[in-house]
Each structure stands twice: as structure tokens, then as C-alpha cells.
Legacy VTK file of the C-alpha trace (Angstrom):
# vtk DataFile Version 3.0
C-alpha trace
ASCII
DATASET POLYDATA
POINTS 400 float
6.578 22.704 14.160
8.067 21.649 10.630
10.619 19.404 10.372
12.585 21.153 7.582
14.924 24.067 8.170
16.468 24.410 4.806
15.126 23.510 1.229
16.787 22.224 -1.363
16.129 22.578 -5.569
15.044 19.210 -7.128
17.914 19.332 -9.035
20.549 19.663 -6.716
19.106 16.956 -4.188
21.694 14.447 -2.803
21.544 11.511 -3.539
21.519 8.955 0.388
21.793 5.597 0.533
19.585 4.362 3.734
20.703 0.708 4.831
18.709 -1.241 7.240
21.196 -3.030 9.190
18.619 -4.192 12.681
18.277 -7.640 12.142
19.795 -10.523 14.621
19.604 -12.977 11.422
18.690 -16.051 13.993
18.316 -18.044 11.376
22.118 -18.306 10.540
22.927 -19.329 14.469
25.606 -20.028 16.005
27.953 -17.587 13.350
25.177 -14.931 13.844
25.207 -13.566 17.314
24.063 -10.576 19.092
26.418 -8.358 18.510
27.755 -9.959 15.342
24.614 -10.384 13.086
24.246 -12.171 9.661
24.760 -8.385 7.765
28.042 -8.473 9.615
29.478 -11.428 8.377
30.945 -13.357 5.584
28.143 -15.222 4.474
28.939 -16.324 0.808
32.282 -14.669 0.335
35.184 -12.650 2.095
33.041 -9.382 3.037
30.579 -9.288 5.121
27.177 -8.828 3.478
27.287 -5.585 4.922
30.640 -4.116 3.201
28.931 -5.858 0.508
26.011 -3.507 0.347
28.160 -0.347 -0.047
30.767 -1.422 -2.403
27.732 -2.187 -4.759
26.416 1.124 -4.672
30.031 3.050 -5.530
30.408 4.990 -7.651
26.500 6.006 -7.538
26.243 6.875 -3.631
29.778 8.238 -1.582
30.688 7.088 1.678
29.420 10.578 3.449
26.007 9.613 1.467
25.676 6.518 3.270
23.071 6.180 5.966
22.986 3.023 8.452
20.027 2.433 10.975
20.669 -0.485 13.396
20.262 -0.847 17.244
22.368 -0.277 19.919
24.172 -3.858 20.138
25.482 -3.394 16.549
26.250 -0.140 16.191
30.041 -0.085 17.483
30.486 -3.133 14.936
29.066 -1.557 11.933
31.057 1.863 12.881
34.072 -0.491 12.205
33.430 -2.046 9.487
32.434 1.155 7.687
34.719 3.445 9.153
34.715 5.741 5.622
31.165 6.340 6.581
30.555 9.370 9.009
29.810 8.462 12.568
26.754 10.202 12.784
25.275 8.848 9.876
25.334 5.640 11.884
21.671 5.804 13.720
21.113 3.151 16.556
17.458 2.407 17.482
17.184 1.991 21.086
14.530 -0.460 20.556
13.616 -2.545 17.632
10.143 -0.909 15.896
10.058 -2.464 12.502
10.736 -0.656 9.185
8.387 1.897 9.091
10.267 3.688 12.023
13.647 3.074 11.149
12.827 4.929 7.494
11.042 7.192 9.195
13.588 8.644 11.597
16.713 8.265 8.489
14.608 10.173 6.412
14.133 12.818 9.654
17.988 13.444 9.449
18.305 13.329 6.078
15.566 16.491 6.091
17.163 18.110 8.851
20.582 18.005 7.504
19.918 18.308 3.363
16.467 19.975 3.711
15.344 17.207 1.263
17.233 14.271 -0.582
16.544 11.267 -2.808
16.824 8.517 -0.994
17.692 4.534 -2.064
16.343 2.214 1.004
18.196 -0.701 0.686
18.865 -4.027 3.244
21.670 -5.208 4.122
21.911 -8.585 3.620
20.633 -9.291 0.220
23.046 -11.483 -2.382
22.604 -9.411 -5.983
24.562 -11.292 -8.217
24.769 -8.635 -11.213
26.050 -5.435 -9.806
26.441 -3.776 -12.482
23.044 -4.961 -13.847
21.959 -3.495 -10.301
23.752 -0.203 -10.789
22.328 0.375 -14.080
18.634 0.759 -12.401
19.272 2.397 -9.394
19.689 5.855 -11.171
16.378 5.246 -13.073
14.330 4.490 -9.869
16.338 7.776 -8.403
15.523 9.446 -11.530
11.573 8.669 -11.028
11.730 9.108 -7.447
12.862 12.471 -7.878
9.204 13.603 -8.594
7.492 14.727 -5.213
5.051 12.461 -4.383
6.477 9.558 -6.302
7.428 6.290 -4.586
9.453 3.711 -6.664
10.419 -0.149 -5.854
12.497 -3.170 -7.322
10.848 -6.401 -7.587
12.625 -9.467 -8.568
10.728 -11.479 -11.529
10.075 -15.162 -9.875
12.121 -17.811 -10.222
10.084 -19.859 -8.457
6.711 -19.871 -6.299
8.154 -18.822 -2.875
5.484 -18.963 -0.148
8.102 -16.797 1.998
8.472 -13.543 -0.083
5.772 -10.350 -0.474
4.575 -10.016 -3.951
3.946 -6.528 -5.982
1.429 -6.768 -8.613
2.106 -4.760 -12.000
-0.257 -2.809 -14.099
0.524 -0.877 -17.313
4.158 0.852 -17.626
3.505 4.284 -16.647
7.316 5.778 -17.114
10.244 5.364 -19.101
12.905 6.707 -16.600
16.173 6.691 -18.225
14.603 4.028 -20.871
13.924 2.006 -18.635
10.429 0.702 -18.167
8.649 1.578 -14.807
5.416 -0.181 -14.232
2.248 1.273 -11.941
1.660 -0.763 -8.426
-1.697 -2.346 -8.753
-0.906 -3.888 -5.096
1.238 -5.302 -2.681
0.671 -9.175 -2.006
2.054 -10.419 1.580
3.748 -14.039 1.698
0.708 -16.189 -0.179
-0.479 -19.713 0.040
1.340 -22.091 -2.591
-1.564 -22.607 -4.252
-1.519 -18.301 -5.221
2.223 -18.085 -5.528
2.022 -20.658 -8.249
-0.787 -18.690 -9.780
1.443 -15.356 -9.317
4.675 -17.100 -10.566
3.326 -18.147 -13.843
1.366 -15.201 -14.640
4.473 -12.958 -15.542
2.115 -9.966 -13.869
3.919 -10.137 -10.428
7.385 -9.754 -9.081
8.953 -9.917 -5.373
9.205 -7.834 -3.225
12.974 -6.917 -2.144
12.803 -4.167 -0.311
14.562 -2.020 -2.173
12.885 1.611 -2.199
13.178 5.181 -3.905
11.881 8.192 -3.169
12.682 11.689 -1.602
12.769 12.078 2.003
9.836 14.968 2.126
7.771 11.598 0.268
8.410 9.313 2.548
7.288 12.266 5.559
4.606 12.998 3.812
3.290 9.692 3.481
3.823 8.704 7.156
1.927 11.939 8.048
-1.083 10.444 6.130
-0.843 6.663 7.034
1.038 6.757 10.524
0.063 9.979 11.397
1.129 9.276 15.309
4.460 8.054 14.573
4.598 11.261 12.148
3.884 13.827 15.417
6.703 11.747 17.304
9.077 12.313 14.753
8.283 16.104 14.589
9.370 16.154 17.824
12.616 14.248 17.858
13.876 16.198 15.086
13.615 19.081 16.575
16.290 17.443 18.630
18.797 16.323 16.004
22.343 17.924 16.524
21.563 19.260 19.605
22.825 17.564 22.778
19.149 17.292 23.727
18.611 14.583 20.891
20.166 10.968 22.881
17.742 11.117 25.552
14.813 12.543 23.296
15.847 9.069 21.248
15.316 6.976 24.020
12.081 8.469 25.099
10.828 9.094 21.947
11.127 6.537 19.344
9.449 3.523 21.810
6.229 5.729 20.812
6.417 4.642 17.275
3.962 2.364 15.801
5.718 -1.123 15.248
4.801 -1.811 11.443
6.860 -2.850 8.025
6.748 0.125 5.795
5.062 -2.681 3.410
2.391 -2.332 5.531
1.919 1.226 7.213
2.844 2.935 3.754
3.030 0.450 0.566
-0.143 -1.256 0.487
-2.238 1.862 1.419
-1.084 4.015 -1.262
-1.595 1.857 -3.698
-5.265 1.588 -2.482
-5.954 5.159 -3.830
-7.599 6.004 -6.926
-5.662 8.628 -8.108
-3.140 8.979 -10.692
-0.775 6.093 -10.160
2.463 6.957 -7.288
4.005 4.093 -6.715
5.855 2.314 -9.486
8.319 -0.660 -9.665
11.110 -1.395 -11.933
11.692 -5.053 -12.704
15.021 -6.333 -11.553
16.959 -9.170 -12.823
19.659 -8.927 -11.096
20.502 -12.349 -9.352
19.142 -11.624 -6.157
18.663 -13.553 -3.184
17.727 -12.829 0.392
19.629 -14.965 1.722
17.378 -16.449 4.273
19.121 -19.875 6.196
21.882 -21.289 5.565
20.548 -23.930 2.639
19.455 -20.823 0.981
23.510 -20.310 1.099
24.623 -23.860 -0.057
22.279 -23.519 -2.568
23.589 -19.584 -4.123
27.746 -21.117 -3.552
26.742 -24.789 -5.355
25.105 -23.037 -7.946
28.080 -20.294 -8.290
31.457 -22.542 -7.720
33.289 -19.296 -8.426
32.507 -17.938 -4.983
34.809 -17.815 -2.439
33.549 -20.418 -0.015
33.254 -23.144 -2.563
34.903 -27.046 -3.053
38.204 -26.921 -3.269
40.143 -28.070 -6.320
40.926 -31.807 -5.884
38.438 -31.965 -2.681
34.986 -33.156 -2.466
33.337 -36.850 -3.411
35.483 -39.425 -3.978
35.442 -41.968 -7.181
33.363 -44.154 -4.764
30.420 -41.971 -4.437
27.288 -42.417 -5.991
26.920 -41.167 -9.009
22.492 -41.211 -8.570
23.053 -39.376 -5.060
25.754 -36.570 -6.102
22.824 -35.725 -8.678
20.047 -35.605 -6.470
21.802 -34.228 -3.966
23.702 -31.470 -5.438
27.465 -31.001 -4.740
29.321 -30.712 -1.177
30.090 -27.177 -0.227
32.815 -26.467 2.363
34.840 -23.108 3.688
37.681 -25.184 4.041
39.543 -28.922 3.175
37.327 -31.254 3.141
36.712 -35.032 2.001
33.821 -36.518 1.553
33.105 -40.266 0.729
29.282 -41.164 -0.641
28.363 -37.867 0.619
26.420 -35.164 -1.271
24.563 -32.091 -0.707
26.182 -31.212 2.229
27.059 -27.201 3.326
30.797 -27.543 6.059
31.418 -24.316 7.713
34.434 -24.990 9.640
37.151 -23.023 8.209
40.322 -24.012 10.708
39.386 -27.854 10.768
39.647 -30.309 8.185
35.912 -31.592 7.958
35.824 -35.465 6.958
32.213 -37.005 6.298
31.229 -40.365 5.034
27.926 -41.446 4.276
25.477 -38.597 5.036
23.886 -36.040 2.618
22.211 -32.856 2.850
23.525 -31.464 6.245
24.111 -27.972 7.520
27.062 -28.265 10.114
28.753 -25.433 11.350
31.173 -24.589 13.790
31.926 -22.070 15.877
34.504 -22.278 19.015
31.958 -22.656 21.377
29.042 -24.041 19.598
28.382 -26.644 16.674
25.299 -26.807 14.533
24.263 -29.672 12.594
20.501 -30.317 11.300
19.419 -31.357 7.801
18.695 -28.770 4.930
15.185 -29.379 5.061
15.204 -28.193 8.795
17.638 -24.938 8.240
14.954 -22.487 8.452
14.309 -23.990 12.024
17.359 -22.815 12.858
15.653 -19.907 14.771
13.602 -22.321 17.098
17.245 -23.266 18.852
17.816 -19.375 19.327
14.645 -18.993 20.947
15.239 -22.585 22.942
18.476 -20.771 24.255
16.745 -17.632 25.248
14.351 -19.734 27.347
16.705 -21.516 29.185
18.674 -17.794 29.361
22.338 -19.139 27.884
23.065 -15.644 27.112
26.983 -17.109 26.183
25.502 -18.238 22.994
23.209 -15.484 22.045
LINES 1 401
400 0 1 2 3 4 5 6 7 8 9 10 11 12 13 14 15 16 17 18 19 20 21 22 23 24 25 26 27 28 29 30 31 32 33 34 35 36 37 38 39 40 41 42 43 44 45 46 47 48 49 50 51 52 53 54 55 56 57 58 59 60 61 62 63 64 65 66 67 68 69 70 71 72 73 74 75 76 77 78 79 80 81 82 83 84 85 86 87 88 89 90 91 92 93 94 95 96 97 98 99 100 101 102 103 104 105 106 107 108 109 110 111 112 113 114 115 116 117 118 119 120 121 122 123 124 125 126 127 128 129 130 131 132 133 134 135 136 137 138 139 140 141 142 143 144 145 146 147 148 149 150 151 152 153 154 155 156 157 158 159 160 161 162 163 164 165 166 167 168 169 170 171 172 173 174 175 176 177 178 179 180 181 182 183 184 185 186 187 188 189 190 191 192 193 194 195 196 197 198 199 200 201 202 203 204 205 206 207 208 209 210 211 212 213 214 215 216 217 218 219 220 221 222 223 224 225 226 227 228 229 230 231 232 233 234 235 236 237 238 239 240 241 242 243 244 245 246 247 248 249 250 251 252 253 254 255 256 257 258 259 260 261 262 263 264 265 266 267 268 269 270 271 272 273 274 275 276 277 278 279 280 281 282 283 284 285 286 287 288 289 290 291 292 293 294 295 296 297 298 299 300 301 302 303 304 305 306 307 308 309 310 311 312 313 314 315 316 317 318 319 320 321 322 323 324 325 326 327 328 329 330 331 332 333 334 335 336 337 338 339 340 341 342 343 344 345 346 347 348 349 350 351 352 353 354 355 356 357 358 359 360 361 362 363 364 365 366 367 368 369 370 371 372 373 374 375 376 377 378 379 380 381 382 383 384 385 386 387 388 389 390 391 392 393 394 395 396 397 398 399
């Protein structure tokens, strides 16, 4: 059984944006919920990080071009927050199976339906700062991709050495792709010790790893036939399903079969193991980004940008009594609404219909939601998950 029905000249390919949209984001609790997850809200400005993620990609990819894969919880939301984007390009997993198989079964549609097409793998819920610095790459990486056999990434030159991100290591540049310089994978680098992400940081050979992914959908298939060869057969068989009324219960009886594994992981790392002419390249990025991980990772993008839409307002903030020594250790407050704050610094206030008043505290996360308030330090923010799992335990499903 083949999994094509048509094909397609290189040249006329589509071009499909595929955006990974799964995630429960537990780490922004209690706005992210359930059914409302971090992609779908407003984290640092008026759209949700979601709506976000499209407009950035117009004019390059249309709105019948746009892919989403997220579960079965999220999918009514996202259908209504991108309602220019066709229904049925809106794939819900019925259960969660990491990356691998959520590329794996957008780039089984996109075959089905195009025969082949480039496609741009993208999250959701990544911050990129420059967008039209962004925009300006994304038809290079398409431009390499379009080779068969070619697999192309964006990594992020270090600002820092994170412990919490993947790293790509760079050899020679191997392409100029619409001028732009495309470097050969020498390997993928999983979340290191501090120790090696210092070492990787200062080097100037390594970048980190975003995410964001080129290549053609017959690639990506081929690849999973060599490395995931299982989850490969399973996916033969569910597209034979695809727009037939067969395909919702093949769905839920087929994709629980796939292999639970990051594409980092069941595809990345192993090609670049080979010895062969170099396949996988990545494009350095400069773009501003952020991940976007907790909610200090948020005060820390809207102190540094006071232009963004949940920032201080004018005439708000420390008084003429604060300390002057704190303010600069601490960093400014940040609020989504009026605030005042007296000897205070450092502090992130989401509580946009209240007026927040603080007095004496620094560095807080507090945020409020009408039937749940969060308050730790910043230090702690990442631990914000622990209370979601704390809540499933004791099965308060309200605030889930």
C-alpha cells in the first residue's frame, strides 16, 4: 500500500504550514486550562500566541495552507479562533503521542491531499520578536527543503547558557539558499548540564533548538519509514482512511499504536548520525525568540519590551519612595492592568479587572483568575506545574 495517490512537480509544491498546537502549557496555571491552553491565550499581548503564529507567517503561507494538530479538548477552541483556516485542516489527536506522531500523521494528509508539499513545522507558542527578520528565512529553509531528502532547522544563537533548551551543533556552511547561509548538522545536543551549556554558549559553534522544521512531506515519510518504521506501517494504514467516512474510528484505533517519541529524537539525532553527504542543515536565526516557558519567562520578555501590550501603565508603577538599589536589582513591576506599587519591584500582576495594590514585596508572580489565584516567587514559576499535578491528585477537575 503507498500512501500517495497523486504526485506533484517540485516546482509546483505547496507550500503548508504545520502548527503543533497539543500542549496543556501547565506551567502558566490557573489562565491555562484544559480546554483553554497557553497557545490559546494572550500571553504577552492582545492575541493569543496562537493567532500569533499565523499572522507571522502571512503573506508566505494562506489560511487554506495552514495545518493545526492538537487533541480533542482543544480542537473546538482552535476551530474558533482560526475560523479562516479550513475545518479539516484542523487534526485532533485522540491521545497525546509526542511530536514524532503528530508530524507524522500532518504530513499523511498533506500527501494524501497535495501528493507532496513543502512543509514549515512550526509551535505554537513561541514569542519571535522580529517577524519580518523571521519571514525573511522561512523561504530560504523552504527553498533548501525543497530538495528530496533534505531536512532543514532554525536554531536560535545563545543568549545565554540555558540548561532547559536542545542544542544543534554546526559544521561547515554547506548551502547558500537564497544567500543565506545554511550550515551542515554535526548533531543534536538534548538539554545539557551547566557546566556544557556554558561550554556550548561561548563557543559560537552551537545554536538552540526551536523547533522550527522544513522539509517536504515525502522527507519527513521517508525518514519515519527508516527510523520509526512501526509508526510508519500504522500510518500507511490510516491514510488509506483519510476522506473516507472510515477514517474517525481508524483515528482512534490507530494512532494509540504510534511510538511516543519527539521527532528530535526518533528522526533528528539519527540522521545526523550517518556518514553520508550532509541532509540536515540549520539556518541561524536571530530573530528575538523566546519559548515562552513560565510566567517569569513572560515578566521578563514585557519588562524588557515596555512597548508590549501588557506593560506599566503611564503614571503607574513604584512610587518616589521606592528604593532606588531594589527597582535595579529587581527589574521593573509589570501589570495587565492599574496598579500601584510602593517599595515594590520585580513583580509580574495579572489581574486585568482589579486594581492590584502591593507594598513591600518583590519578585512575585500573582495571577488571578475568577476562581483561582496564584501567587509564588519568580524563582519558583517553573514549579508552577507541581500545583497542576497536586490538583490532579486530589481530582479538582474545576480547576484543571
Amino acid at each position: 500500500m503507498r500512501i500517495t495517490r497523486k504526485k506533484s512537480p517540485t516546482q509546483d509544491l505547496p507550500v503548508c504550514a504545520v502548527l503543533l498546537a497539543g500542549g496543556r502549557g501547565t506551567r502558566f496555571w490557573p489562565r491555562s486550562r484544559t480546554r483553554t491552553p497557553k497557545q490559546l491565550l494572550n500571553i504577552v499581548g492582545e492575541k493569543t500566541m496562537l493567532r500569533e503564529t499565523v499572522d507571522r507567517l502571512s503573506p508566505l503561507v494562506t489560511a487554506r495552507n495552514i495545518w493545526v494538530v492538537t487533541n480533542v479538548e482543544q480542537s473546538q477552541a482552535v476551530r474558533r479562533e482560526l475560523r479562516a483556516v479550513p475545518a479539516a485542516n484542523i487534526l485532533a489527536e485522540p491521545v497525546g503521542r509526542n511530536t514524532a506522531a503528530a508530524i507524522g500523521l500532518a504530513a499523511a494528509h498533506l500527501v494524501r491531499k497535495h501528493g507532496d508539499a513543502l512543509m514549515a513545522v512550526l509551535p505554537s507558542d513561541a514569542y519571535i520578536a522580529d517577524a519580518p527578520g523571521y519571514r525573511s528565512l522561512v523561504p530560504a529553509a523552504l527553498e533548501l527543503a525543497r530538495t528530496p531528502g533534505n531536512m532543514v532547522v532554525l536554531g536560535i544563537p545563545p543568549t545565554r547558557p540555558e540548561t532547559g533548551y536542545g542544542y544543534i551543533e554546526r559544521a561547515a556552511v554547506a548551502a547558500h539558499p537564497r544567500g543565506v547561509a545554511a550550515y551542515a548538522v554535526r548533531r543534536f545536543t538534548e538539554k545539557p548540564e551547566l557546566a556544557v551549556a556554558r561550554r556550548y554558549a561561548a563557543s559560537g559553534k552551537y545554536l538552540w533548538n526551536a523547533g522550527m522544521f522544513f522539509w517536504r512531506a515525502s522527507t519527513l515519510l521517508e525518514n519515519l519509514k527508516e527510523f520509526l518504521p512501526k509508526s510508519h506501517r500504522a500510518l500507511l494504514d490510516l491514510a488509506a482512511t483519510i476522506g473516507t467516512p472510515r477514517y474517525p474510528a481508524a483515528l482512534r484505533r490507530i494512532y494509540p499504536r504510534l511510538e511516543s517519541i519527539s521527532i528530535d529524537y526518533a528522526v533528528m539525532e539519527p540522521a545526523t548520525r550517518q556518514s553520508a553527504a550532509p541532509r540536515v542543515f540549520v539556518i541561524p536565526a536571530k530573530v528575538g525568540w523566546s519559548d515562552i516557558g513560565s510566567w517569569s519567562a513572560v515578566y521578563e520578555l514585557l519588562a524588557a519590551n515596555r512597548g508590549a501590550a501588557l506593560r506599566s501603565k503611564p503614571g503607574a508603577g513604584r512610587s518616589p519612595r521606592s528604593s532606588a538599589k531594589l527597582a535595579k536589582a529587581s527589574g521593573p513591576n509589570v501589570s495587565a492592568g492599574p496598579f500601584i506599587a510602593l517599595d515594590a519591584a520585580g513583580n509580574y500582576f495579572w489581574s486585568p479587572k482589579k486594581f492590584v495594590a502591593a507594598i513591600g514585596v518583590h519578585d512575585l508572580v500573582v495571577v488571578e483568575t475568577p476562581d483561582a489565584l496564584l501567587i509564588c516567587s519568580r524563582a519558583h514559576s517553573q514549579d508552577v506545574a507541581k500545583i497542576v499535578k497536586a490538583l490532579e491528585k486530589q481530582r479538582l477537575r474545576a480547576l484543571l
